[in-house]
Every structure is written in structure tokens, then in C-alpha cells.
C-alpha positions as CSV (number, residue, x, y, z in Angstrom):
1,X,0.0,0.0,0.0
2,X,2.2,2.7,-1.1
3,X,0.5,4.4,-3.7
4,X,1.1,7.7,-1.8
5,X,5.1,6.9,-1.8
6,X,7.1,10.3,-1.3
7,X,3.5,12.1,-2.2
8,X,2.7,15.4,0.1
9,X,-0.8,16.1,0.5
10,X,-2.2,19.2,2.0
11,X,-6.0,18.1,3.7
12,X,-8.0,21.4,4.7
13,X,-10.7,19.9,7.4
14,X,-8.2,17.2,7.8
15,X,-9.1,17.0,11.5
16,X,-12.6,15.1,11.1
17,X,-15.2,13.5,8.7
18,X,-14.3,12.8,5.5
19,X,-10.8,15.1,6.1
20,X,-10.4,12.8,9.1
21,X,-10.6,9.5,6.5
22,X,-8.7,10.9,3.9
23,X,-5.5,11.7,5.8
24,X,-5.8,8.0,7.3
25,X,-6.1,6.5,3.7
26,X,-3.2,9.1,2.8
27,X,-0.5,8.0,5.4
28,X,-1.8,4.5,4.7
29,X,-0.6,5.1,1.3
30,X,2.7,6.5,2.2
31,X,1.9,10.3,1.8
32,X,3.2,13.1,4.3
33,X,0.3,15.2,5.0
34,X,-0.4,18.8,6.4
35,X,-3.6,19.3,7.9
36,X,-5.5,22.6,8.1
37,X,-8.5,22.8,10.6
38,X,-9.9,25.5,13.2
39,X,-9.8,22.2,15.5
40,X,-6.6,22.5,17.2
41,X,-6.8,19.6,19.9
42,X,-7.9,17.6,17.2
43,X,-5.0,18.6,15.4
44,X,-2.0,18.3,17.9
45,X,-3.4,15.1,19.0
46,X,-3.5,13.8,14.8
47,X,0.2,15.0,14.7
48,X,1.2,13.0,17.7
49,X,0.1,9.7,16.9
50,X,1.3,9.9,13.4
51,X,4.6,12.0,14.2
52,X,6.5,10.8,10.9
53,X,4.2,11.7,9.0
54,X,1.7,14.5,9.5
55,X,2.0,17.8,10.4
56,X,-0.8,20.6,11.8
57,X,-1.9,24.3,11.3
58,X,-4.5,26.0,12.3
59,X,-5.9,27.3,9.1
60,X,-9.0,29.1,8.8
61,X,-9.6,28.6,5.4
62,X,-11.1,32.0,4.4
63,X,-8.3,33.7,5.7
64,X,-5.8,34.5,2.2
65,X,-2.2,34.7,4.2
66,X,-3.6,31.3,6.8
67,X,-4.1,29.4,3.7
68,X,-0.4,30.3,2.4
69,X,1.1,29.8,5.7
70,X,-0.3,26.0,5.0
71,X,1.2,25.4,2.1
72,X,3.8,27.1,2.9
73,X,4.3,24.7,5.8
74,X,3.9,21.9,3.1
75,X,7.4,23.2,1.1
76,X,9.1,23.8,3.7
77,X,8.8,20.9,6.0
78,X,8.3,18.1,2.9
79,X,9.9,20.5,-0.4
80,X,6.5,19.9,-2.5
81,X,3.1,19.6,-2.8
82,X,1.7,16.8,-5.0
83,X,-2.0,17.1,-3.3
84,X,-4.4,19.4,-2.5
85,X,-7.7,18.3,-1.0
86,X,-10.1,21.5,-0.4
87,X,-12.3,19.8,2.1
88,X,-13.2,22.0,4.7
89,X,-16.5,22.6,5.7
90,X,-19.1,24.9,6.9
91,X,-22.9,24.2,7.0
92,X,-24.1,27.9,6.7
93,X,-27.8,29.2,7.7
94,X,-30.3,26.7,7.3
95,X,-32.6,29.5,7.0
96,X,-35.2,30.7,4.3
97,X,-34.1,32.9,2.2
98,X,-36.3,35.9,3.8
99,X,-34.2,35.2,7.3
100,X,-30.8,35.3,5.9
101,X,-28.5,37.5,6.7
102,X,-25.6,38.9,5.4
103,X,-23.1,37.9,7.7
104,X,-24.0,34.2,7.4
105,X,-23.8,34.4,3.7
106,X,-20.9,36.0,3.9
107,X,-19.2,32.8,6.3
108,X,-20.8,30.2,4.3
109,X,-19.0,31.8,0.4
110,X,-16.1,32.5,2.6
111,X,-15.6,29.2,4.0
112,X,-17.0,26.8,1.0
113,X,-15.8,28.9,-2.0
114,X,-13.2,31.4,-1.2
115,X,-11.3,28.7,0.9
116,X,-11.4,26.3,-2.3
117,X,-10.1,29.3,-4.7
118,X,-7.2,30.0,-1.8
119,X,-6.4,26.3,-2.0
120,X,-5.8,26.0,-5.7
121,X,-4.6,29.7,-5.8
122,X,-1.8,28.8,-3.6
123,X,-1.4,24.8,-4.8
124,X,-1.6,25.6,-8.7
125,X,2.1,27.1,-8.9
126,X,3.7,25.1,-7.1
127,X,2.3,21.7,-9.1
128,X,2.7,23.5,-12.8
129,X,6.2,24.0,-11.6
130,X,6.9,20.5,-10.5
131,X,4.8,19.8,-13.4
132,X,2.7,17.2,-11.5
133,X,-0.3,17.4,-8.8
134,X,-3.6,17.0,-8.0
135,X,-6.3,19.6,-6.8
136,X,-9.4,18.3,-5.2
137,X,-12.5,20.5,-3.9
138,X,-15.3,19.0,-2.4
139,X,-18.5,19.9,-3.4
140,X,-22.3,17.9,-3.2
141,X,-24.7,17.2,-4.4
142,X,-26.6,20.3,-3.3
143,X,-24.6,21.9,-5.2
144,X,-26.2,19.9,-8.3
145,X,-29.9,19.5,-7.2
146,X,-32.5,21.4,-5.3
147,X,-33.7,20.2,-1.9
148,X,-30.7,18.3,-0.2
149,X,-29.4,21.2,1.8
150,X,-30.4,25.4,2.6
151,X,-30.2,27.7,0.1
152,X,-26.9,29.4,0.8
153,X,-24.5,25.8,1.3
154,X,-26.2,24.7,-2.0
155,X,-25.5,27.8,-3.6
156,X,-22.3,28.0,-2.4
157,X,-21.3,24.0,-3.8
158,X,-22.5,25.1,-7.0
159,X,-20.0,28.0,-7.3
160,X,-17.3,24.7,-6.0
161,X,-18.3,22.9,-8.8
162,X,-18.3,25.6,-11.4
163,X,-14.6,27.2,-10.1
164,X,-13.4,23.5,-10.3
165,X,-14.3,23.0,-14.0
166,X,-13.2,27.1,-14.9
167,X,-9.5,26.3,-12.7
């Protein structure tokens, strides 16, 4: 199982869910991998039990110069970046759209969209200049068909989708 051999990956939301089960399958598979998550105990306790092999940030993934701190941590500690997986997650307002408000739109684009563009704004460079890598974004199926999720997260997976095919 080394399919990963002398890969770096970069996992935003790395510190649960489907984050959580990719880094496992990804150090499984030989990768080094730098996690970005708000969930710093989380975090520091992932690094410790795989001590070879992953390293932590706290990265909020809106945040333009957090983002490049974590792939910046990514060159420096490993000297590439072969993966990125944009993965972190925020639910956003449930709400109708006559209760939404501004601020909670603004969190949910910030978090689900601008932190994917961030990702491959940051990752893209480095992998045309190695002249290898993969970029992955999560998005859903909200962000494909009505009535799986509210308004804004569904909104906000279509734009994932769309950015991923334009990038």
C-alpha cells in the first residue's frame, strides 16, 4: 500500500469527517500530509500519533495569508506539494431565504468557496512547476440538485463545482 510513496498532500478539514478519513487512507498510502482545521486539539493530537508523517496548522480557510502559511508549511517541511484536497466545511444558515442574513452568507462563500479558490490559488504554482499534482475540492450534491441542503451551502457547492471545471 504505497500508492502515496514520497507524495505530500495538504487536507483542509483534515481533522474530522471525510478530512479525518482521507489523511488516514493518505498515510496508509505513504503520503506526508499537512492538515489545516480550526480544531486544534484535534489537530496536535493527529500530529502526535502519526509523528512521521503529519503535520498541523491551524488554518482558517477564508483567511488569504492562513491558507499560504499551510502550504507554505507543506514546502518547507516536505519541499513539495503533489495534493491538495479542499475539504473543509461549513454548514451555513439553514434558514429561508427571507431570514438570511448577510453575515452568514458571507461565512458560508467565505468558508466553501473562497477557501477552495485559496487552495488552488496557492497549490496551482507550485504543481505547474513540479509539473505534476492534483487539486481536489469538495463539493455535493446540493450543489447539483435542489432540496438536499439550505439555500446558501447549495449555492455556495454550486459556485465549488463551477470554479473547479473554470481552474
Amino acid at each position: 500500500m504505497d500508492r502515496l510513496k514520497n507524495k505530500v498532500a495538504v487536507i483542509t478539514g483534515g481533522a474530522s469527517g471525510i478530512g479525518l478519513g482521507t489523511v488516514k487512507l493518505f498515510i496508509e498510502e505513504g503520503a506526508q500530509v499537512v492538515i489545516g482545521d480550526l480544531q486544534d486539539d484535534r489537530g496536535r493530537e493527529l500530529e502526535e500519533t502519526y509523528k512521521d508523517s503529519l503535520s498541523y496548522i491551524h488554518t482558517d480557510v477564508s483567511d488569504d495569508a492562513q491558507v499560504k502559511a499551510m502550504v507554505d508549511l507543506a514546502m518547507s517541511r516536505y519541499g513539495r506539494l503533489d495534493i491538495i484536497f479542499n475539504n473543509a466545511v461549513y454548514g451555513g444558515e439553514g434558514l429561508g431565504v427571507e431570514d438570511t442574513t448577510a453575515e452568514g452568507f458571507r461565512k458560508t462563500y467565505d468558508v466553501l468557496v473562497l477557501g477552495v479558490m485559496l487552495g488552488m490559488k496557492y497549490a496551482a504554482p507550485i504543481m505547474t512547476a513540479q509539473g505534476s499534482g492534483s487539486i481536489i475540492n469538495t463539493a455535493s450534491v446540493a450543489g447539483l440538485r435542489t432540496g438536499w441542503s439550505g439555500h446558501n451551502y447549495a449555492g455556495a457547492k454550486a459556485a465549488v463545482v463551477q470554479v473547479s471545471k473554470t481552474v
